[in-house]
N, C-alpha and C positions, 0 to 999 in steps of 0.2 A: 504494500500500500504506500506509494509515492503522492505527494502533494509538494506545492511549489510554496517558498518561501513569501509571503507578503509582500518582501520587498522588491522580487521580479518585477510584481504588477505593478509596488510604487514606481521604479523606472521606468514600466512600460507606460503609466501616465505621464510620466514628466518629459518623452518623447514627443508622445504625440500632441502635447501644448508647446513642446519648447522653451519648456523651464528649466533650471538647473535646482542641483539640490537647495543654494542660498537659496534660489527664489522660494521654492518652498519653504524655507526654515522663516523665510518674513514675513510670505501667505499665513502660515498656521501661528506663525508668533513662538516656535519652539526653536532650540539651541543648533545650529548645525549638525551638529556633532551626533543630535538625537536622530536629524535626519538620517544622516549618512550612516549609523548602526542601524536604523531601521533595513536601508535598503541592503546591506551586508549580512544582515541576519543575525548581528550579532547583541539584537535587544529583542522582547514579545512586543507585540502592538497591544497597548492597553487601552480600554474600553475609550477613555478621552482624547487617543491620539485619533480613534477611530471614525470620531465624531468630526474631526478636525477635519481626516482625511477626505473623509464623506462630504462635507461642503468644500472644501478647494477643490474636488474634484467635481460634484457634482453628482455622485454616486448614493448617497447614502449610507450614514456607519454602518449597517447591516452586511454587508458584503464584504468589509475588510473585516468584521469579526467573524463571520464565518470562515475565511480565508486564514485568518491566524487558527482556530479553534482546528479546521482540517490539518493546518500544517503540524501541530502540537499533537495532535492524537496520532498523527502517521509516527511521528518519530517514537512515542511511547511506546506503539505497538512493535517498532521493530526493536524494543529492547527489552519486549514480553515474554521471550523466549522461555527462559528460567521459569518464569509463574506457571506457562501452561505445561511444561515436564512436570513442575510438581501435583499440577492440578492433577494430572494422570496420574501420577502417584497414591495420591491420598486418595482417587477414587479407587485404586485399584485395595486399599489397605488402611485399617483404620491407624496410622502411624505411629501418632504422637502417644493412644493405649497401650499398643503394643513396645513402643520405646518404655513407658512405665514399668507395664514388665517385664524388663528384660527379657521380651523374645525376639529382639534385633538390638545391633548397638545403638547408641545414641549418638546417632553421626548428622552431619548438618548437607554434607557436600551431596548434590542429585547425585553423583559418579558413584560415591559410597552408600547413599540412601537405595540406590537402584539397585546394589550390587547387593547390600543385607538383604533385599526383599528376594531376590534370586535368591541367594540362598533360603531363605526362608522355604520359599514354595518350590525348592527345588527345581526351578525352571532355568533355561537358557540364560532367557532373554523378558522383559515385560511384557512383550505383542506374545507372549506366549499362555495357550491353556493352560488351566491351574486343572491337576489333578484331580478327576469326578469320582474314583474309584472308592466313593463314599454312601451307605445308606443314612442319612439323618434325621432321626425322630426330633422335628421341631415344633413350633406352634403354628406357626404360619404357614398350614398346608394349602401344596402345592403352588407354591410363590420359590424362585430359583432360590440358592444360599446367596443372601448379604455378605459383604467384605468382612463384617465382623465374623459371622458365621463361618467363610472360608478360612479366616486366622485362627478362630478357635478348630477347627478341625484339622488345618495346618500343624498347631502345636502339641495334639494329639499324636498327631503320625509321629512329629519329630520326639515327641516322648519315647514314644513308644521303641523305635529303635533299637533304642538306648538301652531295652529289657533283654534278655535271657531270660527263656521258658522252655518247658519243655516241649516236646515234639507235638502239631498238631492232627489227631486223625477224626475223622466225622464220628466214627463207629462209637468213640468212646463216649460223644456226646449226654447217648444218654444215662450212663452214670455220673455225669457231671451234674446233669440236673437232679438227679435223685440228691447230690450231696447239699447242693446249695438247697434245695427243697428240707434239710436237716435242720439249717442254717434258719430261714427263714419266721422262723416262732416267735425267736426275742431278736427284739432291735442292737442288744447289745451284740450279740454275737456275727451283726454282718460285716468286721474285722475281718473274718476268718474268709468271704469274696475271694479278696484278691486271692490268696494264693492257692482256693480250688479252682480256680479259674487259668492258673498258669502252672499249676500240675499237668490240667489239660491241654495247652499248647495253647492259651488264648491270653493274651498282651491286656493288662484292665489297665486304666491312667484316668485320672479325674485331671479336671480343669477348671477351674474359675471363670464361668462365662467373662468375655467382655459388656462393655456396656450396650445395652440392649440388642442382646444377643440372647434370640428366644430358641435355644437349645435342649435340651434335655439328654442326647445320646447318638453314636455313630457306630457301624458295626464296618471298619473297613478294613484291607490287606494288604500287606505289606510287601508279601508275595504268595505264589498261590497255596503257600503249606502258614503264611504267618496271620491268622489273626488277630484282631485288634478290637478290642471295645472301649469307646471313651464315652463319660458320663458327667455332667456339670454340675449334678447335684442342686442344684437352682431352683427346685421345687424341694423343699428337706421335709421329707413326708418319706414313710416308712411305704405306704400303698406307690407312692410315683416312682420308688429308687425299684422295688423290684417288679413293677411292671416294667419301667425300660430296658431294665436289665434282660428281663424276658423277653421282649420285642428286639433287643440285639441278639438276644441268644440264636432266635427264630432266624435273622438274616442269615446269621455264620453259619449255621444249620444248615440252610436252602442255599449257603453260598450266591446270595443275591447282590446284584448291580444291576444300579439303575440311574438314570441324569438325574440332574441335582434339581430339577425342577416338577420332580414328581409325586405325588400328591401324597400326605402324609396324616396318620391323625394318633389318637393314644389320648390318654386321662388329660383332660382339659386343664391350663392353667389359669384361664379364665372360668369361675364359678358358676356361669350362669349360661353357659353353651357347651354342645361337644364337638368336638371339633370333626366337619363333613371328612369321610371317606372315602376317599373315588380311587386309588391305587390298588390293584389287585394285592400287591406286592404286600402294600400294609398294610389292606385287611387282614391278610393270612397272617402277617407278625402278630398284628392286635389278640385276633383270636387266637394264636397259640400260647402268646404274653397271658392270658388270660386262664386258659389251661394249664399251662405248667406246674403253675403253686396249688390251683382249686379244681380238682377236675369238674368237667362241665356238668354232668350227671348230679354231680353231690351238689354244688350250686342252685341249679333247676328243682333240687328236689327241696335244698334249704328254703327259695325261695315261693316253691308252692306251698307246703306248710305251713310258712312263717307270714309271707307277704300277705296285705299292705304293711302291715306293723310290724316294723323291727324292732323289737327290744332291746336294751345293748344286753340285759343276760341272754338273751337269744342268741345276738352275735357272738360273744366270749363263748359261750359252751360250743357251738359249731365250729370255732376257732379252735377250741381244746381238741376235740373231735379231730378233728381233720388236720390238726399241729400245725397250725398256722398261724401268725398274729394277725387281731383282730382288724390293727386297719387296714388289713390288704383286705379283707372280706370287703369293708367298710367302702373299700375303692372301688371295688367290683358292685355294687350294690349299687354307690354313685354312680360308675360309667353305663349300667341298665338302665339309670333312672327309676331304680325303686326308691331310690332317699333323695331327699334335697340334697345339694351340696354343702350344706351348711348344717345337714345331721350328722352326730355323732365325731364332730372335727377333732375333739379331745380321744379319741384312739390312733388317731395318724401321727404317730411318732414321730420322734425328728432323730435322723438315721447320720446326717453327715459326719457328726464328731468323730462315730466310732467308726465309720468306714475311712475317713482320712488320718485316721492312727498306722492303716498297713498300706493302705494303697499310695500308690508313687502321684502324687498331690502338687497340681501347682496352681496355687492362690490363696486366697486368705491370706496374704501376709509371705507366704514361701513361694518362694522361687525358685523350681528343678535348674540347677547350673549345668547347663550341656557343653562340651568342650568337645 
C-alpha cells in the first residue's frame, strides 16, 4: 500500500500557479522553512496548515487531510509486519497462559516464540496441522477444539511421554476394569487409578484446565501399542471423574479416532441441560461409561422399584449392594433424568485431592518440569 507524500501535491500546486515556496510561506503567513519540510516530507500536515493550504489553493482542507491521513496509515502498515506474525500466533495459542505455566519458555522474540510453539505441538512449521489423533470428552459438543483446548491436550501428550508403563494389550482390558470397579466404592481410595491403569499399558496424566477451557478428558496414542488418558478434573465430583474415566476407557477399548470436530456429550457441567448426542462414537463411550461401574440391568431394575422417589437410604443400600459409591448412582440417576440436578449434591464427593497425590499432576500450583 503506497500513497504519495502531501508534499508532491504541494509542489505540484505551486507549479501550476507559479509560485515559489517564499511565495507560499507569505500567502499562508507560515515560516519558510515550515514550507519547504512540508514539501520534503520531513514535517505531518496538521489540521491548521491544512486549512491554510485549502484556501491558497482553492481546494479545501478536506483533501490535504485526507492526503496526509493516507500517507501516514501507508507507512504504518508497512511497519505492521511484526503485529500480524504475532497476531497469528496468539491465535494459533493461548501464549501468555501457557508462558504462566511453564509449558513454553518465556521468550519475547517471534523467531523464539515460533520456535517454543513448534516444539510445543510438535510440528514443523506454524502453517502446519496440529495433531487430531485425539478423542475429547468436552462440553461444547461438536464445536472443533479451541487453542486453549488444543494446549491443554498438547501438554497431555507431552506428559505423557515422559511415563514408562507397562506393555499395552486390549485382551487385558477387561481385568483392568474389574480392578478399578474394586477401587470405585470410597472416594479415598481412587489414589490407587493411576497405577492400575499403567500396570495395564495405559499413560493417566491430569492437567489443570487453562482458562476457559471446557475439558473434562482425552483418550489418545502415542503410538499404536501406547495409550494415553488425560483428565482435568475441573468438575471435582466423584460421579464426573469416573464416568470420564469410563468414556476414555471405552475409546482405548474400541481404539477410536475421530476429527476434532465431532460431536461429543457425557454428564453435563451445566445443571440444567444434557448435553445433545449426535456422535455414534460417543454415544457408545457414554453408554459403556455408564455400564462399567452399574451394570445396566441392576440400574433398570433399581430404578423400576424405587422410581419417582429416590430416597438417599434407597441410594446408599443399592450403592452397598452393588459396591459402588453412592454419587456415581446419584450421576446416573441425574444423566436419566430421574433426579433434579440439584438432588442429592451432598453424595458427589470431591475426588481430586486424592487422585493428585499418585497421578503425575500439572496444576494447582505444580508444574511437571520436562527436560
Amino acid at each position: 500500500m503506497k500513497h504519495t507524500n502531501p508534499g508532491t501535491f504541494i509542489r505540484q500546486e505551486l507549479e501550476q500557479k507559479g509560485w515559489s515556496q517564499r511565495d507560499l510561506a507569505e500567502i499562508t503567513g507560515r515560516p519558510y522553512q515550515m514550507i519547504n519540510e512540508l514539501i520534503q516530507g520531513k514535517r505531518s500536515l496538521l489540521p491548521d496548515m491544512a486549512i491554510a493550504l485549502g484556501i491558497a489553493f482553492g481546494t479545501g482542507p478536506e483533501i490535504w487531510m485526507k492526503r496526509e491521513c493516507e500517507y501516514q496509515l501507508a507507512k504504518t502498515i508497512s511497519d505492521s509486519g511484526p503485529i500480524e506474525r504475532r497476531r497469528k500466533l496468539f491465535e494459533l495459542a493461548p501464549i501468555i497462559e501457557m508462558q504462566r505455566r511453564n509449558w513454553i519458555p518465556k521468550v519475547t522474540g517471534l523467531d523464539e516464540l515460533e520456535s517454543a510453539l513448534c516444539t510445543f505441538y510438535e510440528i514443523s512449521s506454524i502453517g502446519n496441522k496440529i495433531s487430531n489423533s485425539i478423542m475429547a470428552r468436552k462440553s461444547d459438543s461438536g464445536s472443533p477444539l479451541t487453542p486453549s483446548q488444543q494446549a491443554w491436550c498438547g501438554r497431555v501428550r507431552q506428559i505423557a511421554k515422559s511415563k514408562l508403563v507397562a506393555e499395552y494389550e486390549n485382551e487385558y482390558m477387561e481385568s483392568c476394569i474389574k480392578e478399578l470397579k474394586k477401587i470405585a466404592a470410597y472416594p479415598q481410595e481412587i489414589y490407587k487409578v493411576p497405577n492400575v491403569l499403567e500396570n495395564y499399558g495405559i499413560r493417566f496424566v491430569i492437567v489443570e484446565p487453562l482458562h476457559s477451557c471446557k475439558v473434562d478428558g482425552i483418550a489418545l496414542w502415542l503410538d499404536k501399542q501406547s495409550p494415553v488418558i488425560g483428565m482435568s478434573c475441573r468438575l471435582d465430583r466423584v460421579d464426573s471423574f469416573w464416568f470420564t474415566l469410563c468414556h476414555e476407557l471405552s475409546h482405548i477399548l474400541n481404539r477410536d479416532e475421530a476429527p476434532l470436530d465431532s460431536n461429543l456429550g457425557g454428564i453435563p457441567d451445566d445443571l440444567e441441560d444434557l448435553i445433545a448426542v449426535q456422535s455414534e462414537i460417543e454415544r457408545r463411550a457414554n453408554e459403556n461409561a455408564a455400564n462399567m461401574l452399574i451394570p445396566k440391568k441392576e440400574l433398570e431394575s433399581f430404578i423400576n422399584r424405587m422410581g419417582p422417589l429416590y430416597s438417599k437410604v434407597d441410594i446408599i443400600q443399592f450403592a452397598h449392594r452393588i459396591k459402588i459409591h453412592p454419587g456415581i448412582i446419584v450421576g446416573q440417576l441425574q444423566y436419566r433424568k430421574e433426579i433434579g440436578y440439584q438432588s442429592n449434591r451432598e453424595m458427589l464427593s470431591k475426588v481430586r485431592q486424592f487422585v493428585t497425590q499418585a497421578a503425575m499432576t500439572d496444576g494447582w500450583g505444580n508444574t511437571i518440569s520436562l527436560s
